[in-house]
C-alpha positions as CSV (number, residue, x, y, z in Angstrom):
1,X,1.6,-8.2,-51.3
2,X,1.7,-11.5,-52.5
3,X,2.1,-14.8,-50.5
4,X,5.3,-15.8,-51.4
5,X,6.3,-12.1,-50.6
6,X,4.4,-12.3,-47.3
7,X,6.3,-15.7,-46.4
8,X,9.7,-14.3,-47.3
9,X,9.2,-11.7,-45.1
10,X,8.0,-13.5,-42.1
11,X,10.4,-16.7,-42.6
12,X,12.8,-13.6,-42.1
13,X,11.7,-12.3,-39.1
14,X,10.4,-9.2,-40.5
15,X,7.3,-7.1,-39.2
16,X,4.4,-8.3,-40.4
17,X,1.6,-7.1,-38.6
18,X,0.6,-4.4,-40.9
19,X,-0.7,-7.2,-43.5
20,X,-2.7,-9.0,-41.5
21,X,-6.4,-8.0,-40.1
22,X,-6.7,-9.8,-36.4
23,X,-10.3,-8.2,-36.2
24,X,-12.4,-11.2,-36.5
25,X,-9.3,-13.4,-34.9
26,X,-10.1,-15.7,-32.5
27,X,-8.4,-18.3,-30.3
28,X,-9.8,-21.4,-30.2
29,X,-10.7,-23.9,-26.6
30,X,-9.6,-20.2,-24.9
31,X,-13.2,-18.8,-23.9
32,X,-13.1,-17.9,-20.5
33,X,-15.5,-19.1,-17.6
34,X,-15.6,-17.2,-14.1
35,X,-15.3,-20.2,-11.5
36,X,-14.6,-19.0,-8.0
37,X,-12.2,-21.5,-5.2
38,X,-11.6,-21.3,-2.0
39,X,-8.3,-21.4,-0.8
40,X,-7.1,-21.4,3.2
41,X,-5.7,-18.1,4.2
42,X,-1.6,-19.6,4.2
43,X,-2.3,-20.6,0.6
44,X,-2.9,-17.0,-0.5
45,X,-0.3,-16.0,1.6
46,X,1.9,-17.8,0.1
47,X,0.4,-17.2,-3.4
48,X,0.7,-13.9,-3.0
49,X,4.2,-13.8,-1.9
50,X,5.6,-15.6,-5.4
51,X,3.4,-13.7,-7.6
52,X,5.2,-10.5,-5.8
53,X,8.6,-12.1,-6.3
54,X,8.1,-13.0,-9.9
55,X,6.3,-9.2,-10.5
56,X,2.6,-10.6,-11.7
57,X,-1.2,-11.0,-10.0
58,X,-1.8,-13.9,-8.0
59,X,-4.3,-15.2,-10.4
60,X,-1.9,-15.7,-12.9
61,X,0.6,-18.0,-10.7
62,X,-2.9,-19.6,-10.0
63,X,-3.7,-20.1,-13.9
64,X,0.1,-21.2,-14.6
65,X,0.4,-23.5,-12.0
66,X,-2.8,-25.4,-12.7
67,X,-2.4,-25.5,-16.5
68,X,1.2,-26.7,-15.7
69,X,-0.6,-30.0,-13.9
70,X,-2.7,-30.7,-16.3
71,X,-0.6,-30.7,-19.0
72,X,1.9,-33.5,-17.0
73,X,-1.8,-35.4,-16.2
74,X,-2.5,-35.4,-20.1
C-alpha cells in the first residue's frame, strides 16, 4: 500500500491495523515501577467503593486520580 493510500484511508476512519506491525512498538516515559503505599483502612474503603460504582480495580481510581493531580501541578 502506498502512503498516500495508507493516509486516505486512515484520515477516513478506515481500519487500518492490518498495515501496520506494533511488534517492536513501544510507548515512551510509560515503563512501569512497582512502588507500594500505605493507605488508612477508610481510604480503601472508600476507594474501593468508587471503583465498584464506576465497574474498575481500585488501583486504577488510584492511577487516575493521581495522574489527574499532577497534570493540574504541571
Amino acid at each position: 500500500m502506498k502512503a498516500h493510500e495508507f493516509d486516505k484511508k486512515f484520515d477516513e476512519g478506515g481500519d487500518i491495523s492490518q498495515y501496520i506491525d506494533i511488534s517492536g512498538a513501544k510507548r515512551p516515559e510509560q515503563k512501569q515501577k512497582r512502588v507500594n503505599v500505605d493507605f488508612p483502612l477508610w481510604m480503601i474503603q472508600l476507594l474501593d467503593k468508587e471503583a465498584r460504582r464506576l465497574g474498575v480495580p481500585r488501583q486504577s481510581i488510584i492511577k487516575l486520580w493521581i495522574a489527574e493531580r499532577l497534570e493540574k501541578a504541571s
